[in-house]
N, C-alpha and C positions, 0 to 999 in steps of 0.2 A: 817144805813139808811134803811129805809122800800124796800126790792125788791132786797137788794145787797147780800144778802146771805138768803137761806131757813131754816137759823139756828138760824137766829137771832129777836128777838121777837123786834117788834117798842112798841111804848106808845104814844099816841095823848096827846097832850099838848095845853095850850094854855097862849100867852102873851098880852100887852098891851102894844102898840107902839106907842111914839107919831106920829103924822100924816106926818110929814115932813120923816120919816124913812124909816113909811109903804110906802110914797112915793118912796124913793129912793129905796126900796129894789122890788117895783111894777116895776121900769122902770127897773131895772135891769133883772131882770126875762123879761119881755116882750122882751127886747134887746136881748136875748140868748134863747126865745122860751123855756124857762122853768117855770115852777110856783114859785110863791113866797113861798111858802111853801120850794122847793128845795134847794132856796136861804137862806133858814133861814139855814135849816139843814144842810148845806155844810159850814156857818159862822160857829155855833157850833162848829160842828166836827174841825175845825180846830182850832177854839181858846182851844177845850180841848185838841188837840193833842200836841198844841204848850204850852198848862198851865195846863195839867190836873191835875200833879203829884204836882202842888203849893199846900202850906194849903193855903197863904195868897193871894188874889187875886191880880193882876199886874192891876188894874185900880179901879180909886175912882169914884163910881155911887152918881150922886145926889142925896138927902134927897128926898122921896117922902113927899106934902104935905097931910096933915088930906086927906081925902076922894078921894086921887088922887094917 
């Protein structure tokens, strides 16, 4: 995470959430006085610590449609 160590280089990223997500991941962050940004990266990090070492992923993502 960007700020937890001086060694460690971040990368800006960016996703597309449906809205109902960015919602809950908005009120989460306001409830804890942290940003939604923090809440993303703290999900991350721990779905890789708990999955990183899988090749096959432990959950099945919807089919995005044509232009979505």
């Amino acid at each position: 995470m960007a700020g937890t160590s001086r060694n460690r280089k971040s990368v800006r990223t960016s996703v597309i959430l449906p809205e109902e997500s960015h919602l809950r991941i908005q009120a989460l962050a306001d409830a804890n006085n942290v940003s939604a940004a923090w809440v993303i990266r703290a999900a991350v990090m721990e779905f890789l610590d708990e999955h990183g070492d899988q090749v096959q992923l432990p959950l099945k993502l919807p089919k995005m449609r044509k232009g979505g």
